[in-house]
N, C-alpha and C positions, 0 to 999 in steps of 0.2 A: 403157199399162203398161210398156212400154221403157224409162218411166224408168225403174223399180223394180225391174227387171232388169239395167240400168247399176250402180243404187247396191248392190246386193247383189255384182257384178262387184268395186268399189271396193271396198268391207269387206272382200271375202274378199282380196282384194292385202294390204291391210295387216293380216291374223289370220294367212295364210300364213306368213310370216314368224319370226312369235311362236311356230308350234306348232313350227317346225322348228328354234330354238334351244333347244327343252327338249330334243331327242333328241343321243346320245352317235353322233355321226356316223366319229369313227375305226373304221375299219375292224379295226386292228390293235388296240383297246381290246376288255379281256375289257367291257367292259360297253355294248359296239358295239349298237346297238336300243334301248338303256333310255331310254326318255320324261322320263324322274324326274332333272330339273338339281340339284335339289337332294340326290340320293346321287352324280349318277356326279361330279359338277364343283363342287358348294361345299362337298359331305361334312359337312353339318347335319344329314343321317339316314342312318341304319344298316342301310337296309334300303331295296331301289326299287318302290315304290308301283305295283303291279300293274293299278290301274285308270288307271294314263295311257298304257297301252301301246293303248289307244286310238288315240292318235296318232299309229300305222302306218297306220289306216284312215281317219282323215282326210285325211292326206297323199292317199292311193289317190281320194280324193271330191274331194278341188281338181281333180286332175287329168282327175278324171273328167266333168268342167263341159263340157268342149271336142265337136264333131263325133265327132271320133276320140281315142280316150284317147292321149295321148301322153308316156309319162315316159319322161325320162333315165334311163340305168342306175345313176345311182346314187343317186337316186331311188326306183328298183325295190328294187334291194338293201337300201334303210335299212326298204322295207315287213318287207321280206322279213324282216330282222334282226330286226326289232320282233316280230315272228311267232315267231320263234327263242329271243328273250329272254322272252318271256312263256312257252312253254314249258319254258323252264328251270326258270324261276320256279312256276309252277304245279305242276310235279311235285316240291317241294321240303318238305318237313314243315311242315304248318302255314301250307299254302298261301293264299294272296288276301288280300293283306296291303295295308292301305288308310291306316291311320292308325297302327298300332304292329305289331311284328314277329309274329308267329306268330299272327296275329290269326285266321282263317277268316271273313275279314266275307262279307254277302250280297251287298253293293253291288261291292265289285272282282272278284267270283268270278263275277257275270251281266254287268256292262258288259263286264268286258275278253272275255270268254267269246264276248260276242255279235260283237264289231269282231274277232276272229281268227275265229269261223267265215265271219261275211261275205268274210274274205279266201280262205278256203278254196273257200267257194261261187262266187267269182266266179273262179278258177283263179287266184289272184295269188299265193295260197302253194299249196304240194303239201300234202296230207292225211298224207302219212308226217312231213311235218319237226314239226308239232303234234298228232299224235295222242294220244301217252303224257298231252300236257297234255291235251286235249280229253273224251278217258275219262276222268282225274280230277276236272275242271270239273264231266263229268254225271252222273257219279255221284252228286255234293253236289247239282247242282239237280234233280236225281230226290226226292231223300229231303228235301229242304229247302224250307218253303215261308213266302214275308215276305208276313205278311198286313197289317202297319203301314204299309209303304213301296210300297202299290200296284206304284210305275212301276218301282221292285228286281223286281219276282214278274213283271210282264211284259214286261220283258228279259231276264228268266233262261228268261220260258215261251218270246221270239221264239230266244234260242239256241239250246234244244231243237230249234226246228219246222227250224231249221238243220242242225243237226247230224243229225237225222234224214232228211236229204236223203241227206249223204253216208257216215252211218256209221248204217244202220238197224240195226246188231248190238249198238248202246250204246243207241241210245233205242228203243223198241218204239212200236209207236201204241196202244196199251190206257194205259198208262201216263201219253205225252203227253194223250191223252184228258182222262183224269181228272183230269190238273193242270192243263188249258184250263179245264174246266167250273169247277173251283174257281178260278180267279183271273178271271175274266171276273162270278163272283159278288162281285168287287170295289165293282163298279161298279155306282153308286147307278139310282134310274130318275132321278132329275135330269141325270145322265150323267158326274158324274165320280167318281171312283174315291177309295177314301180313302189320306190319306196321316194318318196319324195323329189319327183319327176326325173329318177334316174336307180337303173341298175345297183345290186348292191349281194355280193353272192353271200355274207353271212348270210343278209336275210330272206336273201333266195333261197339259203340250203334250208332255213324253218321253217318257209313255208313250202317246200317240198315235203318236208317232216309230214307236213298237215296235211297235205292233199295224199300221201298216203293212208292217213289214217279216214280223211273221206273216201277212197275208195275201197277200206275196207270195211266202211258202216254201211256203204252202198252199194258196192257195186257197177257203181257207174265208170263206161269206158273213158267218158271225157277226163275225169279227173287223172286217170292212167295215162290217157295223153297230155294233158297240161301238165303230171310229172315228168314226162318225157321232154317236153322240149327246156323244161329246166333243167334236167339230166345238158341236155346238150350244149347247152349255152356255160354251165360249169365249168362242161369238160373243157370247149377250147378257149377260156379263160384261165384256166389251171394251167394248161399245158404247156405255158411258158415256165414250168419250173420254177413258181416262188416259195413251193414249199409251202403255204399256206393261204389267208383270203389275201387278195390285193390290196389291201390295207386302206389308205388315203384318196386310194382311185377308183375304191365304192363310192357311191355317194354319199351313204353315211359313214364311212370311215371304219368300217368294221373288222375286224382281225381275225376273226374266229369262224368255222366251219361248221356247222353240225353232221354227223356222218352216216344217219341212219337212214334219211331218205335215199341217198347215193347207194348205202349197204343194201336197200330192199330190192334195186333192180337185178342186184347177183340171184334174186329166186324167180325170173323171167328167163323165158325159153328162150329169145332170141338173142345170140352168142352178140349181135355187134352192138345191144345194149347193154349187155352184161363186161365184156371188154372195156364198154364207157367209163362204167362205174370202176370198174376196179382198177381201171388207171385213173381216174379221180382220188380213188381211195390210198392207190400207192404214192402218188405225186404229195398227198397233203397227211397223209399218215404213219406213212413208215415210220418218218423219224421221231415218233411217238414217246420212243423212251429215252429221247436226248433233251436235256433240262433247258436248251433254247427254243423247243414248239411251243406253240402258241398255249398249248393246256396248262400250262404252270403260272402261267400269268393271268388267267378267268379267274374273279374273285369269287370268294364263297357266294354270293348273293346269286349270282348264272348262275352256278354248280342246283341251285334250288328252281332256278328257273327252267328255261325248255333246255339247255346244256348236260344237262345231268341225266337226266333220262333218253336224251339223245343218242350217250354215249353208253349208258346202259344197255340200251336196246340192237344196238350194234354188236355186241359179241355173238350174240346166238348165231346170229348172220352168218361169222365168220367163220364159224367153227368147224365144218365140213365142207370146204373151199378148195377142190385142189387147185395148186399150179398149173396141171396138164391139160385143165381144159377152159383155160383164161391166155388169150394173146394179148399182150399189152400193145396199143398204140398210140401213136404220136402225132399230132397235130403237126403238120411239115410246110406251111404253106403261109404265106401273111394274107391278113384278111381283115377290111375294116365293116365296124361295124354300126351301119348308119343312122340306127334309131337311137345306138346309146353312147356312139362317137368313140366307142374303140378300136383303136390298130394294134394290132398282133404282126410282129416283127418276128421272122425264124431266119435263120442265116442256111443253107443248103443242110451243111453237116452239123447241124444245133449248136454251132460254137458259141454260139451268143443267140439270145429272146430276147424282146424288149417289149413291153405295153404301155401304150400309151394313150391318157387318157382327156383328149381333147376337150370336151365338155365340162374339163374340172382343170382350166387353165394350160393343157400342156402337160399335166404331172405325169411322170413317169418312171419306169422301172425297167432297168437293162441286165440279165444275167450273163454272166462272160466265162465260160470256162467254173462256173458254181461260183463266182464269185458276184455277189449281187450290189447293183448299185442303183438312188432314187435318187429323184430333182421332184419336190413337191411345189417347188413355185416362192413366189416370193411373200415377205411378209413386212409391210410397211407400219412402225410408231408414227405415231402423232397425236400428242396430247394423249387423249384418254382412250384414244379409238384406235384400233387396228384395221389395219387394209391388207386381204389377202386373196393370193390368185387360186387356187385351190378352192375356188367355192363351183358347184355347181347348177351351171344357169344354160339358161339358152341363148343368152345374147352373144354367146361365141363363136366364132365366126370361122370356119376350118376347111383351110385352101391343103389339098393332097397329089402332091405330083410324084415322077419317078426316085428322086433322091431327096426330097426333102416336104416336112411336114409344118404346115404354119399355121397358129391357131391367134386370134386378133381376137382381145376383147377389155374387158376393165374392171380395177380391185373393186372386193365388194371389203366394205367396211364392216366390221363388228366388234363388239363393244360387251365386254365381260358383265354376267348377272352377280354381284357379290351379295351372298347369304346376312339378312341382318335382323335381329328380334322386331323391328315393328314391323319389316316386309314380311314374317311369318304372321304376324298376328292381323293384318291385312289381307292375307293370300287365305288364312281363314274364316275370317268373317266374311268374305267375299264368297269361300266354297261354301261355306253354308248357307248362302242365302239364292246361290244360285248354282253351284253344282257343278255339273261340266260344261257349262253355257265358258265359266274363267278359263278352261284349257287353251283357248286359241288366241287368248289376251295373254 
């Protein structure tokens, strides 16, 4: 397993790189820490996108691969910046701003929230230079709860179990309570969590990320079993051999893996979850240093996001792994699965896998001898609108007998947003006058 240890070595050299020319490194520049190239350096937004200030704590996790942590100081300082600049920002009207200005989104108010307290927790920033932002952050994820976007509600619940470490005056434990028990009710008994009333392993592998990082603020057994049965449900979705996430037949269409919550169960005692993981890890990683996995194609903007530090924090993992005492195994058997309408096809001698995914029209995935082949379903013009069967609903209808699978149901139509200067100057006055009340419009 030292190879896979090497090749994770080599990626993280060449994403290193990538995450550290999105940040505004002049020291004398007011917008010294900002993540966001695109406001402080090509000036194509108006506003610095609060959820890549992430990419202080990435930086912090490369470093942190080594024996001893060792950064340069100015290295330190651009953390440190990045900590500074997000509190700016946060304490700012109409804070957590992701994709338009005065927005109040979920998703930049819990990630960024969650990578500035870890830097708190780990003493890399002082708790006075982020406070003012950090109160504001908990305030919102106190009283705010995303119950569509799973892996959002438990980044925002791991921030808390944070931030309750070192400011028990802003989060109480009756409170964080009540919002564990509800966001752990996320997750199905098949084991993953919904992300818009359906299964979706990228963003089941982040919010695995998270529920490790809550069990390591807590302590708590539950959160180590709610990563477990995500562990499981990964595994025998992987285990058709695609080499990476299921692509189309997420529910939200996600490509990508994260690998460190997978990599955390190799430091668990019991061999047959640790065997999970590392045939997760081999199925969707090896091919790591071949230029068609999925990591060459994450644009910079993930690399700042939870993708970077992801894959940061996965080496250490790997690094004293042997082979001799990891069995890899193999999912041999088909199986469907009924809350999230997947079948898993195995042929005796794995000559062919196939999945398929019912609940999202039929779409599916056959591998033959390595050789992979998909059917995403149809996709009807007319006029302005498109009709496509690949959407996922519940009105699908899924008859399963001995040789054959039939899934009965109907296009859903959609109709492209096109970008245009009064819809921004609309979508503005709108945020500022009401904030995240316009997200769901």
């Amino acid at each position: 397993m030292r190879n896979l240890y090497k090749k994770f070595q080599f990626i993280n050299s060449i994403l290193l790189p990538r995450v550290l020319t999105q940040a505004c490194r002049d020291k004398f520049s007011s917008s010294y820490g900002s993540f966001d190239r695109n406001w402080w350096h090509y000036k194509i937004r108006d506003f610095s996108s609060i959820i890549l200030q992430q990419g202080g704590y990435s930086l912090y996790c490369y470093f942190d691969n080594e024996d001893e942590i060792n950064i340069n100081k100015s290295i330190l300082n651009l953390i440190k910046a990045s900590a500074s600049f997000w509190n700016s920002q946060a304490t700012k009207y109409g804070a957590f701003e992701e994709y338009y200005p005065w927005e109040k989104g979920y998703p930049p108010l819990a990630f960024s929230t969650l990578a500035i307290a870890k830097l708190v927790d780990l003493n890399v920033v002082k708790k006075d230079q982020v406070y003012s932002g950090i109160k504001v952050a908990s305030l919102q994820l106190l009283k705010r709860f995303e119950s569509k976007a799973s892996n959002q509600q438990i980044a925002g619940l791991a921030a808390l179990s944070i931030i309750k470490k070192f400011a028990p005056e802003i989060v109480n434990n009756r409170n964080f309570i009540e919002i564990s028990t509800k966001s752990l009710n996320l997750q199905t008994e098949e084991g993953w969590f919904f992300e818009y009333e359906g299964p979706d392993l990228g963003y089941l592998s982040v919010t695995l990320d998270c529920l490790w990082d809550l069990f390591d603020a807590t302590g708590d057994e539950k959160f180590l079993k709610s990563a477990t049965r995500c562990l499981d449900f990964i595994y025998k979705l992987s285990s058709f051999g695609n080499k990476t996430s299921i692509g189309v037949l997420n529910s939200r269409n996600t490509d990508y893996i994260t690998p460190y919550g997978i990599a955390r169960f190799l430091t668990q005692s019991e061999k047959s979850i640790k065997d999970k993981a590392l045939t997760v890890l081999i199925n969707i990683f090896s091919d790591i240093d071949k230029k068609n996995h999925f990591i060459y194609a994450i644009d910079d903007r993930y690399l700042c996001h939870y993708i970077g530090h992801s894959f940061f924090r996965t080496t250490k993992l790997l690094k004293n792994l042997s082979k001799d005492e990891i069995d890899l195994i193999r999912f041999k058997k088909d199986i469907f699965f009924d809350k999230s309408g997947y079948f898993l096809l195995t042929s005796n001698k794995r000559e062919y896998t196939s999945l398929v995914s019912s609940k999202k029209g039929g779409s599916l995935t056959i591998n033959f001898n390595g050789k992979k082949c998909s059917d995403f379903g149809w996709i009807l013009l007319k006029n302005n609108n498109v009709y496509v069967s690949n959407w996922w609903a519940k009105f699908w209808e899924i008859e399963i007998k001995s040789n054959f699978i039939k899934v009965e149901g109907f296009l859903t139509s959609h109709k492209e947003t096109i970008s245009s200067p009064i819809k921004h100057i609309c979508l503005r006055i709108l945020s500022f006058l009401f904030g995240e009340k316009v997200i769901p419009i």
